[in-house]
C-alpha positions as CSV (number, residue, x, y, z in Angstrom):
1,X,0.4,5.2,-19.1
2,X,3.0,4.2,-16.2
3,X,0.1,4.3,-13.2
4,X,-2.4,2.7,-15.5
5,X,0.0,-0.2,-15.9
6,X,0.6,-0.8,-12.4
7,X,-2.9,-0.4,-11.9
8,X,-3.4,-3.5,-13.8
9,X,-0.5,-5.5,-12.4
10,X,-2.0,-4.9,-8.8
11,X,-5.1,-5.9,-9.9
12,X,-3.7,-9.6,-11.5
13,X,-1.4,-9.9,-7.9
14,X,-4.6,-9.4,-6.1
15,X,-7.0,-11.5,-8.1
16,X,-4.9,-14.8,-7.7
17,X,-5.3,-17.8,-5.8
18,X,-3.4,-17.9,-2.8
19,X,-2.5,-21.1,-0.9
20,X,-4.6,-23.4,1.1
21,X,-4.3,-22.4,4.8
22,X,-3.5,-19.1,4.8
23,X,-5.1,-16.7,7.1
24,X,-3.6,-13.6,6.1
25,X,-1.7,-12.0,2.8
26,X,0.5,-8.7,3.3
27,X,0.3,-6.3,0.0
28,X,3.6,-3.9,-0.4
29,X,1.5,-1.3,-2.5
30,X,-1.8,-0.8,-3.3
31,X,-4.1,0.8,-6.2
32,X,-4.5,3.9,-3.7
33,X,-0.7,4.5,-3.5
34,X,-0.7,4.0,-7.4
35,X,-3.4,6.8,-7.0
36,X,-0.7,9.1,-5.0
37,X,1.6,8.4,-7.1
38,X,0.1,10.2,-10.2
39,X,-1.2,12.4,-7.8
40,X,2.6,13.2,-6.7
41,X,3.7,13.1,-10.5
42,X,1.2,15.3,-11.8
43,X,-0.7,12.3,-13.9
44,X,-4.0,12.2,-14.9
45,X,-5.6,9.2,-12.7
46,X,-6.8,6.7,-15.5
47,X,-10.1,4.7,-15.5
48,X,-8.9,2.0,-15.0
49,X,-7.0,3.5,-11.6
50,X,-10.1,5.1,-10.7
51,X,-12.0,1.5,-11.1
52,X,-9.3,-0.4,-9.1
53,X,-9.3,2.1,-6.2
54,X,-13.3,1.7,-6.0
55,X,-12.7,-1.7,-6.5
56,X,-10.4,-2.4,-3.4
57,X,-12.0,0.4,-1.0
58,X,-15.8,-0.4,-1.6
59,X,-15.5,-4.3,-1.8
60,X,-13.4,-5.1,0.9
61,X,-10.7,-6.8,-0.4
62,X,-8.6,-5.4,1.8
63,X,-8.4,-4.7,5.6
64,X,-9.0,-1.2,6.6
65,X,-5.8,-1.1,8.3
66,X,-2.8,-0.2,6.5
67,X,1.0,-0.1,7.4
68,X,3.1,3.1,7.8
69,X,6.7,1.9,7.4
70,X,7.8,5.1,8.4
71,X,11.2,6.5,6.8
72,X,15.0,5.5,8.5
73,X,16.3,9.0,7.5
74,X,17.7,8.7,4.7
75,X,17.4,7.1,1.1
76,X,19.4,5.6,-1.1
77,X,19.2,6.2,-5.1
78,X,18.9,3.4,-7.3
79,X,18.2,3.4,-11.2
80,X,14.8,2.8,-10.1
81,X,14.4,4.9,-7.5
82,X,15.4,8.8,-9.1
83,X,13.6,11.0,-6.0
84,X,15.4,12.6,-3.1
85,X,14.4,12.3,0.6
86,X,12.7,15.5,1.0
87,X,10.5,14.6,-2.2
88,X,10.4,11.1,-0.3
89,X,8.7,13.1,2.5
90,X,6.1,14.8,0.8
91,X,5.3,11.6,-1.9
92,X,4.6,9.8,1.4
93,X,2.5,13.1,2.7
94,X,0.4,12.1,-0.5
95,X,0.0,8.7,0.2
96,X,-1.0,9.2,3.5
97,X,-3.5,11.6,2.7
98,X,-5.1,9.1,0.1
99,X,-5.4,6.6,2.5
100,X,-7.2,8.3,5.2
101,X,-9.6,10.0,2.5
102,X,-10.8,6.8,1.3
103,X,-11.2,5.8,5.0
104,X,-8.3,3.5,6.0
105,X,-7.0,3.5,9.3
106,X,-2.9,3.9,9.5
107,X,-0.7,1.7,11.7
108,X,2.7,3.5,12.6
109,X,5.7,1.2,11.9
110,X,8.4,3.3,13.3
111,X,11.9,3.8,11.8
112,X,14.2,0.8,12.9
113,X,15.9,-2.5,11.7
114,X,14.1,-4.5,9.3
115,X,13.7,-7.3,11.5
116,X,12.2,-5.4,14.2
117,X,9.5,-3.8,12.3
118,X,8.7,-7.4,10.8
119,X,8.1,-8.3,14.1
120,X,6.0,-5.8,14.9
121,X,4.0,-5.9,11.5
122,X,3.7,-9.7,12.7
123,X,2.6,-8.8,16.1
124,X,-0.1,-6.5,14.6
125,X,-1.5,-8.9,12.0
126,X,-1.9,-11.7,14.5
127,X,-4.0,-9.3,16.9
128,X,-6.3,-8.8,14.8
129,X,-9.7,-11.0,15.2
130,X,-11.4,-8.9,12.1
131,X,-9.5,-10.0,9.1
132,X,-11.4,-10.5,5.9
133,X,-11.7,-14.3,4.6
134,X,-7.8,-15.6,2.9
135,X,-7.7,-14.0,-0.4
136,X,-8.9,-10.8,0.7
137,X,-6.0,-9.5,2.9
């Protein structure tokens, strides 16, 4: 199954070694927007979804805080990417939802260049005195 797989992938991307010195390590997904996806798609959640999720949100592998990148307006189709903007809309209505159920706190990132919301992801990051040990960003 598609979500199971990517389940598995985060899982190996989290687990390994990062390097010496670094004080914080920026995921672009997670196992709970794995979990809205087959939410959004209809999927049953696999086991192994189910123990990644518990994995990440009981253990504390990752901060509590989580980046909304918030959309520009518009999206543009790829061979990857098959959805349209309104279903763009209501897939991240999921994964918002997800989030906040298993207790994360969301950090707007509004629409803008991409250099201006690196900044401000950044900005964010080095604010904060409460971030878990290197490895566990």
């Amino acid at each position: 199954m598609f979500t199971e797989r990517i389940a598995l992938l985060q899982r190996h991307r989290r687990e390994e070694p990062v390097s010496p010195g670094t004080t914080a390590q920026v995921h672009d997904r997670s196992a709970v927007c794995t979990l809205a996806l087959a939410r959004h798609l209809g999927h049953p959640v696999a086991p192994v979804l189910e123990a990644e999720v518990a994995r990440i949100t009981e253990a504390g592998y990752f901060s509590r805080r989580v980046f909304f990148v918030r959309p520009l307006g518009f999206l543009q189709p790829t061979p990857e990417r098959r959805i349209r903007y309104e279903e763009s809309l209501a897939f991240e209505r999921i994964h918002e939802t997800e989030y906040l159920r298993f207790g994360f706190e969301i950090v707007e990132v509004p629409a803008g260049p991409v250099t201006e919301r690196a900044a401000a992801i950044d900005a964010h990051i080095r604010s904060w005195d409460d971030r878990p040990p290197p490895g566990r960003a």
